[in-house]
C-alpha positions in Angstrom: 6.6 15.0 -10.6 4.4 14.7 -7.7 2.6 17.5 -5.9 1.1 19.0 -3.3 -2.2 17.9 -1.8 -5.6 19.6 -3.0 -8.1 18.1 -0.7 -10.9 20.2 -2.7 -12.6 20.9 0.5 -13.2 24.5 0.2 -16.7 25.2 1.3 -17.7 21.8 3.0 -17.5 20.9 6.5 -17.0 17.6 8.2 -20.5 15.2 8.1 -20.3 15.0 12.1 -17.9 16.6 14.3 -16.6 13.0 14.8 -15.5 13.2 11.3 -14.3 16.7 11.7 -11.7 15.3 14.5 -10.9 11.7 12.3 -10.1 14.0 9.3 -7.4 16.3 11.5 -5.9 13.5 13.5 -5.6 11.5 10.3 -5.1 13.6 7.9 -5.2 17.8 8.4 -2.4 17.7 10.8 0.0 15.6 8.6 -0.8 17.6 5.4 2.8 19.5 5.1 4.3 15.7 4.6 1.8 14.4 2.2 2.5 14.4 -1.4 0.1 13.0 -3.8 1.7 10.2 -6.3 -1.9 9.7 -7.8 -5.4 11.0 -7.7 -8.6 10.8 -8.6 -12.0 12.8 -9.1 -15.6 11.9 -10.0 -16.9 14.1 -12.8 -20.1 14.8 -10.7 -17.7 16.1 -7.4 -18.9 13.0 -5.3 -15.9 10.9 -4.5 -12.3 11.7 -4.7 -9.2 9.2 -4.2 -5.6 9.6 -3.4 -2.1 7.4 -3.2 -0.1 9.5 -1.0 3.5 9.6 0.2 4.2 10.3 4.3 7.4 11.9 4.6 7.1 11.5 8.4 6.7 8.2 8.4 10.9 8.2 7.5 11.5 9.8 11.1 8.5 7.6 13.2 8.7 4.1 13.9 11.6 2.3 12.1 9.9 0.1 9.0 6.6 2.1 9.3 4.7 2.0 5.9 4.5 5.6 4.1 2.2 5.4 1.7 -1.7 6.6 2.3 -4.8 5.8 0.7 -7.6 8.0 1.4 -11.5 8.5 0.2 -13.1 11.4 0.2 -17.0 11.1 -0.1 -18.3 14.5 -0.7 -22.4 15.5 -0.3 -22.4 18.3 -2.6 -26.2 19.5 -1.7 -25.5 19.4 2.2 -21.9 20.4 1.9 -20.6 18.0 3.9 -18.1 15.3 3.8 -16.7 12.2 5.1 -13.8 10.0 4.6 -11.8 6.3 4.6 -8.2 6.0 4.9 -5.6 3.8 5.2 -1.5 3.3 5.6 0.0 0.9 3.1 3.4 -0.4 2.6 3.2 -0.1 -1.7 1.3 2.3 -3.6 -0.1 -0.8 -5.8 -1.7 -1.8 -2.6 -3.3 1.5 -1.8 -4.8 1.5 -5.4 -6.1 -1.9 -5.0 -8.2 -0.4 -1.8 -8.7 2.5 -3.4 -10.2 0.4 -6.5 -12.6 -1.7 -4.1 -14.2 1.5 -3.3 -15.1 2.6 -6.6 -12.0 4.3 -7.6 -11.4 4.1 -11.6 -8.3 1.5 -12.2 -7.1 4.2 -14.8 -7.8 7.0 -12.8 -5.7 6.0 -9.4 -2.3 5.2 -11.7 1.2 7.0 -10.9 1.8 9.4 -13.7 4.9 8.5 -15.5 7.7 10.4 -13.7 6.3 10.0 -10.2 8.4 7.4 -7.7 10.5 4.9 -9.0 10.2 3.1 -12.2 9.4 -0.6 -12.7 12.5 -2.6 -13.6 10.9 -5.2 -15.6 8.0 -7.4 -17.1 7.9 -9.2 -13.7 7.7 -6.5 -11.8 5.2 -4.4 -13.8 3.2 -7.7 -14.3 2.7 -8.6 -10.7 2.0 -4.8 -9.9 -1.3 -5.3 -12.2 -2.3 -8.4 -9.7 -2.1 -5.7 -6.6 -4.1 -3.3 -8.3 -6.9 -5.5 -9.8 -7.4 -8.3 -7.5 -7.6 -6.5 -4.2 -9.9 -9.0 -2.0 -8.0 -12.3 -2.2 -5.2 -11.8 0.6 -4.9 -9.9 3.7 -2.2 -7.5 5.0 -0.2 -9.0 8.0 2.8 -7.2 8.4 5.8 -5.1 6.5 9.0 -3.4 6.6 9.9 -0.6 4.9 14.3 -0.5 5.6 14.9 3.2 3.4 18.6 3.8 5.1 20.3 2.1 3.2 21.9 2.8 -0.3 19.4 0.0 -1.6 16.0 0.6 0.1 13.7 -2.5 0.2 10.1 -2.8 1.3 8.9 -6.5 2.4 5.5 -7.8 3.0 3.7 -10.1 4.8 0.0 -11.3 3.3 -2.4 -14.3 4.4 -4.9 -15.9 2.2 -8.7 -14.9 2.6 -9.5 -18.6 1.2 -8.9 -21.1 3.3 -8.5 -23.6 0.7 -5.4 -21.8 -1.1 -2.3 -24.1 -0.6 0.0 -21.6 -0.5 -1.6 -19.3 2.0 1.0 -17.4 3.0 2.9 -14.6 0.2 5.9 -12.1 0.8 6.8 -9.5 -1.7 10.3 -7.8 -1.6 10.7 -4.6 -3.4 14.1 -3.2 -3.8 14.8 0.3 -5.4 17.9 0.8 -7.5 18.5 4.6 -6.4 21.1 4.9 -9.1 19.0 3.9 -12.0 16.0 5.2 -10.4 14.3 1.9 -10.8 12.6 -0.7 -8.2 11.7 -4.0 -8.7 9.0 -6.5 -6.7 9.0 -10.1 -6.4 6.8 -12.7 -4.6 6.9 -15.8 -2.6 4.5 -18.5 -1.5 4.8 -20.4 2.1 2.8 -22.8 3.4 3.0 -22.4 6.9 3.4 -18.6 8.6 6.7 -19.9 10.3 7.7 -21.0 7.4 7.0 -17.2 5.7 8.6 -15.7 9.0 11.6 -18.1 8.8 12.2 -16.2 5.7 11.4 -13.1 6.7 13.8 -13.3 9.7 16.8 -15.1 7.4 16.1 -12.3 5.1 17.3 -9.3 7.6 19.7 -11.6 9.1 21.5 -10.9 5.1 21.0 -15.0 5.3 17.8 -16.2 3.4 17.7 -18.2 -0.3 16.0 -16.7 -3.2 12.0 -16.3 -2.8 10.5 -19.4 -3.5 8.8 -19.9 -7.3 5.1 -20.2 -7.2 3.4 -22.9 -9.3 1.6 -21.1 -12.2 -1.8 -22.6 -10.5 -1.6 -20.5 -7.6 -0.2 -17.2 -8.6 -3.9 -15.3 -8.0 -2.5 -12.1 -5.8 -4.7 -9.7 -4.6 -4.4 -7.6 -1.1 -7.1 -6.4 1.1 -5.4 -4.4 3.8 -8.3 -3.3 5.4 -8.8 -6.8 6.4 -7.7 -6.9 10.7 -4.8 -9.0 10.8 -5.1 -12.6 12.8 -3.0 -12.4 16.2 -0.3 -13.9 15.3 3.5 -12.5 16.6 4.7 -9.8 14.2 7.8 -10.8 12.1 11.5 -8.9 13.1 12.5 -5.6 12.1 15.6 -5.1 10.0 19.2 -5.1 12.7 
């Protein structure tokens, strides 16, 4: 089961009072509604890393993404810390930034019991990508519709490599809430109208299945620290 949220900051103090105020606006003041799906902690003390759930992200801005990834980098001789954070739409996505800062690939996975289970090979399979190739694509947009009997999460990513012919990737995830299961697919675009064509069609209960990748081009990786290029944000669920 998931559980609370030990930040294992007794004794140390923000590096800079900047820090001090990043670390309550970001994190401190939205503690009660954090629960940790997976953590992680250096032997020596240094570094820790967590994937955690927002509960208040269900009651703020319809679609917003609930899941948090946050580093902790701790100077144990000065007492002092600092931190990195950021808000995710998938936990494989926070782990994949959580991984490109050092984090153990074993370390950051969600204990069996915690969340939803993956459906199937597909799913479980295209999880591993997120995780373990987390500097090819970059985070765009999402969705995250949870009022529904069948919540889904959908995603938006853009290639980093300019040369990749299929630049532009959503992923759907839908969670069976019955069996207690979720599943998460991908599709390739060539074009971002074509992706937000989709995207659009897909609220509008109106889009065809996610279009196949060819097996040459199935590299997936995310990098959602990566700024996003202005571009106008796909539609919110009706």
């Amino acid at each position: 089961m998931p559980h609370a949220v030990d930040f294992r900051l007794d004794d140390f103090e923000a590096a800079t009072e900047q820090v001090g105020d990043a670390f309550w606006q970001h994190i401190e003041i939205h503690e009660t509604d954090f629960t940790a799906l997976a953590q992680h902690h250096t032997e020596d003390g240094r570094h820790s890393y967590y994937v955690l759930h927002d509960g208040s992200a269900t009651w703020g801005i319809p679609g917003k993404p609930q899941i948090v990834a946050l580093h902790i980098q701790r100077e144990t001789d000065a007492q002092v810390f600092r931190f990195q954070h950021t808000t995710v739409p998938l936990p494989a996505m926070a782990q994949s930034w959580l991984i490109a800062r050092g984090c153990s690939q074993e370390g950051i996975r969600l204990p069996p019991g915690t969340g939803t289970a993956s459906a199937d090979d597909t799913t479980r399979a295209l999880e591993e990508r997120l995780m373990g190739d987390g500097d090819h694509f970059a985070f765009l947009a999402s969705y995250t519709h949870d009022t529904s009997d069948t919540p889904e999460t959908t995603v938006l990513l853009h290639a980093v490599d300019e040369q990749e012919p299929m630049p532009f990737r959503v992923l759907l995830q839908r969670v069976d809430t019955t069996a207690w299961t979720h599943t998460l697919r991908e599709g390739a675009f060539r074009t971002f109208e074509d992706a937000t064509t989709w995207w659009e069609a897909h609220w509008d209960g109106e889009a065809p299945a996610l279009p196949t990748l060819p097996a040459s081009t199935r590299s997936l990786g995310s990098r959602p620290a990566v700024p996003a290029p202005a571009a106008p944000p796909p539609g919110r669920a009706r």
